[in-house]
C-alpha positions as CSV (number, residue, x, y, z in Angstrom):
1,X,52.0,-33.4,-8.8
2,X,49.1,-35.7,-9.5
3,X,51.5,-38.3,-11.5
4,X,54.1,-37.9,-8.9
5,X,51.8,-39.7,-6.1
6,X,50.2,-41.9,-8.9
7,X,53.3,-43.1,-9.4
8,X,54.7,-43.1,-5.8
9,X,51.9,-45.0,-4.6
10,X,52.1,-47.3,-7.9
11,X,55.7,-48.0,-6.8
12,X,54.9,-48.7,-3.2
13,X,51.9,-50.7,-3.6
14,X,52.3,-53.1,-6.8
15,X,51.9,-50.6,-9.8
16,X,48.5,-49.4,-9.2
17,X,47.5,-46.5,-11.3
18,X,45.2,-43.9,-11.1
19,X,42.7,-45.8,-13.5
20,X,43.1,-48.8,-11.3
21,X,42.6,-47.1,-8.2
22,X,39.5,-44.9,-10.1
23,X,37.7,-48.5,-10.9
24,X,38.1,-50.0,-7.1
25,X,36.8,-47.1,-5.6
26,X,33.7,-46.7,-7.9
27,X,31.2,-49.0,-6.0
28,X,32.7,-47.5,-2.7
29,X,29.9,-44.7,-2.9
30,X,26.8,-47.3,-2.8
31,X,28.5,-49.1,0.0
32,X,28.5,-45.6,2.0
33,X,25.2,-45.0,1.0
34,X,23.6,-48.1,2.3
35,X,25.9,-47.9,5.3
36,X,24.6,-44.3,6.3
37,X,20.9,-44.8,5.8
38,X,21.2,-48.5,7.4
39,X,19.4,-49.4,10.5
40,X,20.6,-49.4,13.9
41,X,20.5,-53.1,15.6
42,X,21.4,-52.4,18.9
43,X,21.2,-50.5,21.7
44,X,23.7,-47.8,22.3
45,X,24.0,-45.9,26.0
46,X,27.0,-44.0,25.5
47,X,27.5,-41.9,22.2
48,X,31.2,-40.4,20.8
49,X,31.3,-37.5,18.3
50,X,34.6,-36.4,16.5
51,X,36.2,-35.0,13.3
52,X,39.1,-35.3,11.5
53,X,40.1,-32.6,9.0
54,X,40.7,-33.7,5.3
55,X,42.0,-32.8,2.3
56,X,40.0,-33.9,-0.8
57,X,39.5,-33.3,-4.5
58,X,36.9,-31.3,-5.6
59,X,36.6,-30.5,-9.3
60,X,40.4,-30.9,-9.3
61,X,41.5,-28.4,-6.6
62,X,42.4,-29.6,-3.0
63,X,40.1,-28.5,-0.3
64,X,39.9,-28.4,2.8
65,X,37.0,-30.4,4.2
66,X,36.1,-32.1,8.1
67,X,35.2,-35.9,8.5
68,X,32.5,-36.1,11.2
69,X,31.7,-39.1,12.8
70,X,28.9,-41.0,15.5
71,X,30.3,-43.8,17.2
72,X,28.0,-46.1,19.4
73,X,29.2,-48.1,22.9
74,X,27.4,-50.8,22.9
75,X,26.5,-52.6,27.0
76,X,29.2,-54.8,26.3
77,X,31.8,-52.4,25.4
78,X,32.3,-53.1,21.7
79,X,31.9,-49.9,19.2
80,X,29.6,-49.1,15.9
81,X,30.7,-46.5,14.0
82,X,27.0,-45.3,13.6
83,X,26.8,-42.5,10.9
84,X,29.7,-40.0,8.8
85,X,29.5,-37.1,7.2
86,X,31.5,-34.4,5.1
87,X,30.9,-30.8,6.1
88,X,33.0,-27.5,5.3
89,X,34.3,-27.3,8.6
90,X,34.4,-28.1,12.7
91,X,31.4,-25.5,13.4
92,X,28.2,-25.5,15.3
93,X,26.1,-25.4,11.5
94,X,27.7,-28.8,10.5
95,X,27.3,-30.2,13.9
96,X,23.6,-29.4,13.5
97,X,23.3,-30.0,10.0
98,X,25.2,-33.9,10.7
99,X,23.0,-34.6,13.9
């Protein structure tokens, strides 16, 4: 199945293969990194939490996972995303464990 959507999305987007894909993606880990232990530069007075439940790859298997995610409102209006985290589901621990 994994060479079916490798080669779906290849088809779709220009030919891009796993491998391809595999070597774009590798710095996207720092970038997350520096993103989630940046500083905050403004103020925020009104704060949005969600989650989206995923579907990622873990040692090869698909499992089910939840995106959680702090967004700032700036005075003005404009929104920050302000933090993200992975956590095993939608429950009070990862809520806790994410603020």
């Amino acid at each position: 199945m994994d060479m079916e959507v490798t080669q779906k999305v290849g088809a779709a987007s220009g030919g891009h293969t796993a491998t391809r894909t595999n070597y774009r993606c590798s710095g996207l880990d720092e970038m997350v990194g520096q993103f989630r232990n940046g500083p905050l530069d403004s103020h925020h007075p009104e704060l949005w939490l969600d989650a989206v439940s995923l579907k990622v790859r873990e040692n090869g298997h698909l499992v089910s996972t939840v995106l959680v995610v702090q967004i700032g409102v700036r005075g003005n209006g404009e929104r920050e995303a302000l933090g993200l985290d992975l956590g095993p589901s939608e429950n009070g621990a990862s809520w806790l464990a994410f603020l």
